[in-house]
One Martini backbone bead per residue (centre of mass of N, CA, C, O) as a GRO file, in nm:
protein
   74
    1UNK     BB    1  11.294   7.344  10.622
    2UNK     BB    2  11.006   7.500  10.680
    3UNK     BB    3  10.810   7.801  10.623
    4UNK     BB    4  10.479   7.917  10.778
    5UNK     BB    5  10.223   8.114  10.786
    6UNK     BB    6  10.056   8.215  11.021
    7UNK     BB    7   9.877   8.446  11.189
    8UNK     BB    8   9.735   8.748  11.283
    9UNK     BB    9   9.818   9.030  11.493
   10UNK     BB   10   9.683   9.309  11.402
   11UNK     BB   11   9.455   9.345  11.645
   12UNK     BB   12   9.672   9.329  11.879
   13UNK     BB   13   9.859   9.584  11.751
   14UNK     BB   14   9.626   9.794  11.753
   15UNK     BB   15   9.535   9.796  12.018
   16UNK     BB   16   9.812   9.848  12.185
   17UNK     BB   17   9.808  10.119  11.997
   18UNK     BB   18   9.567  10.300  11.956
   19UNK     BB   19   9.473  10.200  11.687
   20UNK     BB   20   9.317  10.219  11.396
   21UNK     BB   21   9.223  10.082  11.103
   22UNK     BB   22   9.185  10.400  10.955
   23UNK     BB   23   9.470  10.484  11.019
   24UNK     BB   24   9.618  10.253  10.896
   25UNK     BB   25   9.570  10.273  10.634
   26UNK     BB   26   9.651  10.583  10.583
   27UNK     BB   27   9.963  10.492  10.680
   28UNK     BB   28   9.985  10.222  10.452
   29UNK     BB   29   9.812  10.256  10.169
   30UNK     BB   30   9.507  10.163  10.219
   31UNK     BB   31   9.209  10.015  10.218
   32UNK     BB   32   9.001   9.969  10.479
   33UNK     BB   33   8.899   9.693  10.342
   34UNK     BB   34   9.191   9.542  10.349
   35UNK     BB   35   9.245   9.569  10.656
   36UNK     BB   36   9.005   9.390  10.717
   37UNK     BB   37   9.099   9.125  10.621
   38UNK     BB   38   9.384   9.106  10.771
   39UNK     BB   39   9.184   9.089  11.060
   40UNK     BB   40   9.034   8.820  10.947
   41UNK     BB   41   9.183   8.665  10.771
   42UNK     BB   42   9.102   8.681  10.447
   43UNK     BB   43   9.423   8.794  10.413
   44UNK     BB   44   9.720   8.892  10.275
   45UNK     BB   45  10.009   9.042  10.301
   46UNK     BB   46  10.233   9.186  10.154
   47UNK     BB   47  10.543   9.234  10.200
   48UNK     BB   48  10.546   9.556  10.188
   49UNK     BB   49  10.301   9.591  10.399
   50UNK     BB   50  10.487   9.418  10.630
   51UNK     BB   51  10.732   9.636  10.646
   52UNK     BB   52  10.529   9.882  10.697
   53UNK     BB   53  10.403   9.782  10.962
   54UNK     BB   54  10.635   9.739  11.136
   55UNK     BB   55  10.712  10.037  11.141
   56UNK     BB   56  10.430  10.178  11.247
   57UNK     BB   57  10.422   9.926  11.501
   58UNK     BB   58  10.686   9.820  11.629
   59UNK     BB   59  10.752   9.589  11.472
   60UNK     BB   60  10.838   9.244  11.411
   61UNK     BB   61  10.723   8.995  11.213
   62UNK     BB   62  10.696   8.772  11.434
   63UNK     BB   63  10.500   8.968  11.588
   64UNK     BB   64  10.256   8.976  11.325
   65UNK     BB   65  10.366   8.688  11.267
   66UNK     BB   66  10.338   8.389  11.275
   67UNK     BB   67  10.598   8.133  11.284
   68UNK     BB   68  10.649   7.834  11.117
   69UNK     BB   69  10.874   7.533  11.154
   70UNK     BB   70  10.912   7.274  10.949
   71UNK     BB   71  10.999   6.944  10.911
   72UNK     BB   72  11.160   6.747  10.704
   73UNK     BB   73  11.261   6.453  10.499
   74UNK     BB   74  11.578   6.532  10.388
   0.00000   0.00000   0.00000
Protein backbone atom coordinates (compact mmCIF):
# COMPACT_ATOMS: atom_id res chain seq x y z
CA UNK A 1 0.00 0.00 0.00
CA UNK A 2 1.20 3.25 -1.04
CA UNK A 3 0.38 6.65 0.73
CA UNK A 4 -0.19 9.56 -1.01
CA UNK A 5 -1.13 13.19 0.58
CA UNK A 6 -4.07 14.70 -1.07
CA UNK A 7 -5.70 18.17 -0.62
CA UNK A 8 -4.88 20.67 2.50
CA UNK A 9 -7.80 21.75 4.45
CA UNK A 10 -6.12 25.08 5.85
CA UNK A 11 -8.04 27.48 4.51
CA UNK A 12 -11.04 25.77 5.51
CA UNK A 13 -9.87 25.17 8.92
CA UNK A 14 -8.78 28.52 9.48
CA UNK A 15 -12.75 29.31 8.69
CA UNK A 16 -13.99 27.47 10.91
CA UNK A 17 -11.85 28.55 13.94
CA UNK A 18 -12.04 32.36 13.18
CA UNK A 19 -8.59 32.34 12.73
CA UNK A 20 -6.77 34.86 9.68
CA UNK A 21 -3.73 33.42 7.76
CA UNK A 22 -1.67 36.14 9.48
CA UNK A 23 -2.63 35.16 12.77
CA UNK A 24 -1.90 31.61 12.02
CA UNK A 25 1.56 32.86 10.51
CA UNK A 26 2.72 34.21 13.73
CA UNK A 27 1.55 30.90 15.88
CA UNK A 28 3.02 28.85 13.69
CA UNK A 29 6.76 30.94 12.82
CA UNK A 30 6.09 31.26 9.66
CA UNK A 31 6.25 34.02 6.99
CA UNK A 32 2.80 35.30 5.47
CA UNK A 33 3.45 34.30 2.36
CA UNK A 34 4.10 31.07 2.69
CA UNK A 35 1.07 30.57 5.16
CA UNK A 36 -0.31 31.85 1.69
CA UNK A 37 1.17 29.06 -0.28
CA UNK A 38 0.07 26.80 1.86
CA UNK A 39 -3.49 27.87 1.68
CA UNK A 40 -3.47 28.11 -2.68
CA UNK A 41 -2.04 24.57 -2.03
CA UNK A 42 0.96 25.67 -4.05
CA UNK A 43 3.58 24.45 -1.19
CA UNK A 44 3.14 22.28 1.33
CA UNK A 45 4.04 22.33 4.89
CA UNK A 46 7.59 20.22 6.54
CA UNK A 47 6.39 17.56 8.85
CA UNK A 48 7.18 19.75 11.95
CA UNK A 49 5.15 22.60 10.52
CA UNK A 50 2.48 19.99 10.01
CA UNK A 51 2.47 18.82 13.52
CA UNK A 52 2.85 22.23 14.59
CA UNK A 53 -0.24 23.57 12.67
CA UNK A 54 -2.24 20.30 14.31
CA UNK A 55 -1.57 21.47 17.90
CA UNK A 56 -2.77 25.26 16.84
CA UNK A 57 -5.45 24.24 14.92
CA UNK A 58 -6.71 21.19 17.31
CA UNK A 59 -6.97 19.13 15.03
CA UNK A 60 -5.73 15.66 13.39
CA UNK A 61 -2.99 15.17 10.50
CA UNK A 62 -6.02 13.48 8.43
CA UNK A 63 -8.36 16.63 9.60
CA UNK A 64 -5.54 18.77 7.76
CA UNK A 65 -4.48 16.76 4.52
CA UNK A 66 -6.54 14.24 2.88
CA UNK A 67 -4.60 11.53 3.39
CA UNK A 68 -5.03 8.70 0.54
CA UNK A 69 -4.32 4.97 0.37
CA UNK A 70 -3.28 3.48 -2.76
CA UNK A 71 -3.23 -0.30 -3.59
CA UNK A 72 0.19 -1.37 -5.07
CA UNK A 73 1.02 -4.79 -6.95
CA UNK A 74 3.07 -6.26 -4.71
Amino acid sequence: MRIVIGRCHLLELLNDRNLSQAEFARRIDAHPQTVAKWVKREDVMSLAKVLSACRILSCSIDELYEIIEEKTDE
